[in-house]
Structures are given as C-alpha cells and as structure tokens.
C-alpha positions in Angstrom: 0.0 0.0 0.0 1.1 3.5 -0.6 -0.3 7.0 0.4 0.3 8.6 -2.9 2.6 11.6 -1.7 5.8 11.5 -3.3 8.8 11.2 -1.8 11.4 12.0 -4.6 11.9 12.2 -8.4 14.2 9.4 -9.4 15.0 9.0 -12.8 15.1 5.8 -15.2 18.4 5.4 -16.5 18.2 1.7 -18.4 16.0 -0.3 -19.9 16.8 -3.6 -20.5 14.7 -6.8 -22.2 13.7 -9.4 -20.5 13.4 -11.5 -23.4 12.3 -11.5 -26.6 9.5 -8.8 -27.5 6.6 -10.3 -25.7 8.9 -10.1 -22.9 9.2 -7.6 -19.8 12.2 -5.3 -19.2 14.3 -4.8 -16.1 14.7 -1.1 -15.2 17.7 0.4 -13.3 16.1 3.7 -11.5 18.4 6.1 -10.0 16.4 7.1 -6.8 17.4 10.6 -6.7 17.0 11.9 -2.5 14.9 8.4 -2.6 16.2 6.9 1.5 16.9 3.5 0.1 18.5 2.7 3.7 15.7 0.8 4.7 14.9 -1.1 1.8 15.7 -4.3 0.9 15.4 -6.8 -2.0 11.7 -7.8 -2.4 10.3 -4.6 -1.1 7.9 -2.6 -3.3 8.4 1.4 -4.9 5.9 3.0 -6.6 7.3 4.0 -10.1 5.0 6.3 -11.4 2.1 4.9 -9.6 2.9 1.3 -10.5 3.7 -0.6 -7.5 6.8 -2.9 -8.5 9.5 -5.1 -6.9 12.9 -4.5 -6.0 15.0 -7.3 -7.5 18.9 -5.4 -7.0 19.8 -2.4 -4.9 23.0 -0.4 -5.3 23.8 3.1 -4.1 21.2 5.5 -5.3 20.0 3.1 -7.4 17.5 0.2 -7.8 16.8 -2.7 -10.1 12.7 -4.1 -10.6 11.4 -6.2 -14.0 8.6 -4.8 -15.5 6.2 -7.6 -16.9 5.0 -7.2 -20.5 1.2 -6.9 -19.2 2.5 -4.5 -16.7 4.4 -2.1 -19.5 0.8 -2.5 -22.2 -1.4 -1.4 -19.1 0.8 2.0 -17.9 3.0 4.7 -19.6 6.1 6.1 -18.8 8.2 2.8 -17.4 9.3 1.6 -20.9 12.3 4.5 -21.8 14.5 6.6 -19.8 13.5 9.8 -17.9 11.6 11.4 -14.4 9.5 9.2 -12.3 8.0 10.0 -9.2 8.4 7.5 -6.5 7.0 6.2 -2.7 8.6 3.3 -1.1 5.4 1.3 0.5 3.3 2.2 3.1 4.1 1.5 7.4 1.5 1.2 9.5 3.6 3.5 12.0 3.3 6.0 8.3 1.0 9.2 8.1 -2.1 9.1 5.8 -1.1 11.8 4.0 -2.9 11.1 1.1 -4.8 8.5 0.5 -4.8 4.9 0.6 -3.2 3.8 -2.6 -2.7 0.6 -4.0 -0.2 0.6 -6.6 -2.3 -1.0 -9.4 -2.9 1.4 -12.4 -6.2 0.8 -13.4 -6.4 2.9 -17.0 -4.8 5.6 -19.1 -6.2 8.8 -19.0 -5.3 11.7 -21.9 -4.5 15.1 -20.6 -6.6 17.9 -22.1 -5.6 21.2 -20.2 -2.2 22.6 -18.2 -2.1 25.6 -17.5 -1.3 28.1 -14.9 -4.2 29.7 -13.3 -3.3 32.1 -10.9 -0.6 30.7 -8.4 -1.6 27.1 -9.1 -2.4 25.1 -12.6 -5.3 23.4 -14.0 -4.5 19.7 -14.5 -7.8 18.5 -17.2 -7.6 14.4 -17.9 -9.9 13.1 -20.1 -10.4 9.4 -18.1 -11.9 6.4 -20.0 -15.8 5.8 -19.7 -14.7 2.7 -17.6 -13.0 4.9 -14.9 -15.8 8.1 -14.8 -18.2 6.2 -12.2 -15.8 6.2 -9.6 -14.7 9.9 -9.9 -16.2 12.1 -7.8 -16.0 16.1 -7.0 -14.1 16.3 -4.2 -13.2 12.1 -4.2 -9.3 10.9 -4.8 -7.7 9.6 -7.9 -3.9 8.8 -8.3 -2.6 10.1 -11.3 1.1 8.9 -12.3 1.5 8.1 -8.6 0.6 11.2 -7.1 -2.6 11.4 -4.8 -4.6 14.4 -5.8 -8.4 15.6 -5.0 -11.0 16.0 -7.9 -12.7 19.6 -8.5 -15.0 19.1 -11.3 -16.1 15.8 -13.4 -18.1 15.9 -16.6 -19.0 12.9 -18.8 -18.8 13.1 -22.4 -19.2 11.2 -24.9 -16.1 9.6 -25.7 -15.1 9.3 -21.5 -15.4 11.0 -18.2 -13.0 14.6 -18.0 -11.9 15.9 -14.1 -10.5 18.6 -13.2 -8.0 19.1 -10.6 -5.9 22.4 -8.8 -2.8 21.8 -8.1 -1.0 23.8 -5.9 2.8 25.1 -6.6 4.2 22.6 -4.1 2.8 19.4 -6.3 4.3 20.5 -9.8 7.6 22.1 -8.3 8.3 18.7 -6.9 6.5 15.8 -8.7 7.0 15.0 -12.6 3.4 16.7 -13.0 5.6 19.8 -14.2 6.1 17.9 -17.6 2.5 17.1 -18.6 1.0 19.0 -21.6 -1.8 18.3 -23.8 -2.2 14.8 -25.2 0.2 13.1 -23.3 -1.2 10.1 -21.3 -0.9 9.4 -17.7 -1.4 6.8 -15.4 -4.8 6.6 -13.3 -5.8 4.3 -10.2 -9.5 5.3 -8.8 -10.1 5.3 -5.2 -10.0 2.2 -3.3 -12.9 2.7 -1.5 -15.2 3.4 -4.5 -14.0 0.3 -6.0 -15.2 -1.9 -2.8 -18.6 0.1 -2.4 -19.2 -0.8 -6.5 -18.6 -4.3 -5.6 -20.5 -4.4 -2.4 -23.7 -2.6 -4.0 -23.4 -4.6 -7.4 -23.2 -8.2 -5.0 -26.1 -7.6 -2.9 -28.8 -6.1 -6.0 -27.8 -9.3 -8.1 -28.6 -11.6 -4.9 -31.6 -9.5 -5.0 -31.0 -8.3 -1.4 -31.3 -4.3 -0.2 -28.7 -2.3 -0.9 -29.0 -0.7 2.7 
C-alpha cells in the first residue's frame, strides 16, 4: 500500500529486455533523494504509480522487472526519464494522502495545463470505464501522485476531471512535464471500487442495498 505523496523524483536510467519482444524489461532507477537505507530486495516502490519489486539495490540506485502486461497497461516505465516514487506504506506511516494501492487501473489523456493564478489546471480526459468512480471532491492517483477531484463531466467519448494543483505538487513531482495529449497513469479510489462491488453483490442476490 502506498499513500500517494511522493517522496522524490528518481530517474530511469536503463531499460533492459527481458526476453524476446513479448517479454518484460528490467529497469535500473536512479532514486534521486529516494532513502533506500531501509529497503531491501523484495520490497515494493511505486514508479510512477505502478507498485513494483525491487530485484537489485546499489547506491542511489534500484533494479525491478517490469512484466509485458504490466508495460501495455501503464506509460512512462518503458524509456528513460523522471519518475515519481513512494517506497510502500508503514502502518507507523502518516495518511497523508490517500490509501493507494499501486495498481494502475487505465490511461487517461491530458486535455488542459495551464497556470491559473498561483496554481495550474490539470484537465484528464479518463476512459468511460474509470468516470463512475470519480467524484467532486473524491481521490484519484494520477502517475503516482494522490490528488483531489474539483470538477467531473461525462462526455461522450469518456469522463473529464479537473484538478488544482498547488505550486508545491508541480515544483516537486513530474506533474511539471505534462501537456496536452500526453497520457498518464490513473488508479481510482480504493474505496469506491469496494462500495461498487459491495452494491453490485447484494442487487444481483436481489438483497437491499442498505
């Protein structure tokens, strides 16, 4: 589990196959002012939102493999460049976020970023899948970073949100290099996923809802 707030900016420096092209790759992160002190083979960074597994460690830098249906379900871990990252969650941790899984559940498009006054607009255009469980005022993850929703409107083609975020967030995070048309990594709010499944169980066992 994760919280969402990130801790550094590391930076992918190698990507390497696994295999032949329906393989995975093995990615060497530098972890920038990442504390690796306390972290250990087998333990789990969030790379861009994508929880993954520490398979090498070396100063300032970590090793994790990437699996093929990991790389065709997320952007941004399959070339060199910024990543945000969180090591995993403590129970002894602060909630500074929100509880985060680490399991990117769709691609969402951005549509707006631009300043607006001290802070920017971030506008994603999220697939239809994905709009039920966003909410004004609810969570969302996007490329690892926990943020609030201001405004949702569903369209056509998918669901666009809004969100405000604040100089802190782009000064520190790689939200700074988003633009218009570049695609992002999205993971809905854990909570709104188990109330789906708890309402959708109990109407097809045709039992009340509350």
């Amino acid at each position: 589990m994760f919280t969402g707030i990130v801790a550094a900016v590391g930076r992918i420096e190698s990507v390497s196959p696994l295999g032949d092209v329906n393989a995975g790759v093995r990615l060497r992160v530098a972890a920038g002012d990442l504390d690796l002190s306390d972290v250990g083979i087998g333990d789990s960074i969030a790379i861009q939102g994508a929880c993954m597994t520490v398979v090498t460690l070396g100063a300032g830098q970590f090793d994790v493999d990437v699996s093929r249906e990991s790389l065709d379900k997320t952007v941004g871990l399959d070339q060199p460049g910024r990543v945000n990252l969180e090591k995993a969650l403590r129970l002894a941790d602060r909630l500074g976020g929100h509880l985060v899984s680490g399991h990117v559940d769709g691609l969402g498009e951005v549509v707006r970023f631009a300043p607006v006054g001290e802070s920017h607009e971030l506008r994603i255009r999220a697939p239809r899948e994905l709009g039920r469980y966003l909410a004004y005022k609810g969570s969302v993850v996007v490329n690892g970073v926990s943020l609030t929703v201001n405004n949702v409107s569903d369209e056509a083609d998918g669901c666009v949100f809004s969100i405000n975020l604040i100089p802190h967030t782009v000064e520190v995070t790689t939200l700074n290099e988003l633009a218009p048309g570049k695609r992002v990594n999205l993971e809905i709010d854990l909570i709104a996923r188990y109330v789906e499944r708890m309402l959708s169980a109990s109407a097809d066992a045709g039992q009340p809802l509350v």
